[in-house]
C-alpha positions, 0 to 999 in steps of 0.5 A, a space after each residue: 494539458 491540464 491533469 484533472 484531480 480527484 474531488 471526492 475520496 472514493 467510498 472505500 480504497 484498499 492500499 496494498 503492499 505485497 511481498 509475494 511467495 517465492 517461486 517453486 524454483 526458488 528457496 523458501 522465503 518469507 512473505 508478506 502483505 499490508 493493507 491501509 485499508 481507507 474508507 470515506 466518512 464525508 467528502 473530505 474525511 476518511 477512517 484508516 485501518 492497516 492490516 499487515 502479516 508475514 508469513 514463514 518460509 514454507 507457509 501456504 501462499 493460499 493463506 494470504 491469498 484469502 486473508 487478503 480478499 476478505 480486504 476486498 468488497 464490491 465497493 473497494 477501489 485497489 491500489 497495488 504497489 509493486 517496487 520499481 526494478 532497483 537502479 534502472 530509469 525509466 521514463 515512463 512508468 507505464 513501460 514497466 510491466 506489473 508482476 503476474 504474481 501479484 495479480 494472482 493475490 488480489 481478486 478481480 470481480 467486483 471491484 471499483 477498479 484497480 491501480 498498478 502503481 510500480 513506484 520507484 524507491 526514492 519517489 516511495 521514500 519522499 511519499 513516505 518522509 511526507 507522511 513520516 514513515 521510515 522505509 527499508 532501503 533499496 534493497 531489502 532482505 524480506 523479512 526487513 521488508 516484511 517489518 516495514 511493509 505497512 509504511 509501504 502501503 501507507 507511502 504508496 497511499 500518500 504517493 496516489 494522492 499527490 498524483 490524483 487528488 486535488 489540493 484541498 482534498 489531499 491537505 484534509 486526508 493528510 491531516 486526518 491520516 496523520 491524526 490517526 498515526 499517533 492515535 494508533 501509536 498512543 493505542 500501542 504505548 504501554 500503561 504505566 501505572 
């Protein structure tokens, strides 16, 4: 059977990366999101933008849960990562259930549709080495995770596109990601006078 991929970007794609708030059993704990935020200019070209903040140990979960859907529009397409359960095989990736946590964080009306992508750590990390990002390790602390958390949502980005877009549409989208990288590095160089 042949996998059909996508030909067209969609209008607007949010790729978010989330560190959910620790329970209320649990220690207080840093948390986190980021959002590529990716909207289609032609058929083939797109602008990025990437939204990322952390939050203290004790801060108000409903602070980013209204930070990140203000992210949302009617027109927007979700894909929400969740890490993989650490050194566990899985042979289908659809057997691992997605963490209710999350579905609290993201709204559900409106939207084009939602993707659960639960990725395993070394297929993030060879999205992210394609896009030439850095990744934490296996097992991070939160705030290592919070640090890098907007190259998580990039990778996990990166990663849906290998899986669902065809091969022309994905060079051109990984072209223009790329040009947008270094112009935002550039943006954040100091000025030297």
């Amino acid at each position: 059977m042949r996998t059909r991929f996508c030909t067209i970007m969609p209008e607007r794609m949010v790729s978010l990366s989330l560190l959910p708030p620790p329970n209320r059993s649990t220690a207080p704990a840093p948390f986190g999101y980021a959002a590529l935020v990716v909207t289609r200019r032609a058929r083939s070209e797109a602008a990025f933008t990437l939204h990322a903040h952390g939050y203290g140990a004790g801060y108000d979960p409903m602070r980013m849960r209204d930070d990140i859907r203000r992210l949302f529009t009617p027109d927007t397409k979700a894909l929400i990562y969740a890490p993989a359960p650490p050194h566990q095989y899985v042979r289908d990736l659809a057997q691992i259930s997605f963490p209710a946590v999350y579905l609290d964080l993201v709204p559900r009306s409106g939207l084009v549709s939602n993707i659960f992508a639960t990725i395993p750590h070394d297929q993030l990390v060879d999205a992210a080495n394609i896009g030439g990002l850095t990744l934490s390790g296996p097992n991070p602390t939160p705030l290592q995770r919070i640090a890098l958390i907007g190259a998580e949502a990039q990778a996990a980005w990166i990663f849906w596109l290998f899986r669902s877009c065809a091969p022309r549409l994905r060079r051109d989208l990984l072209a223009g990601h790329a040009a947008w990288r270094l112009l935002d590095q550039a943006r954040r160089l100091p000025i030297r006078v």
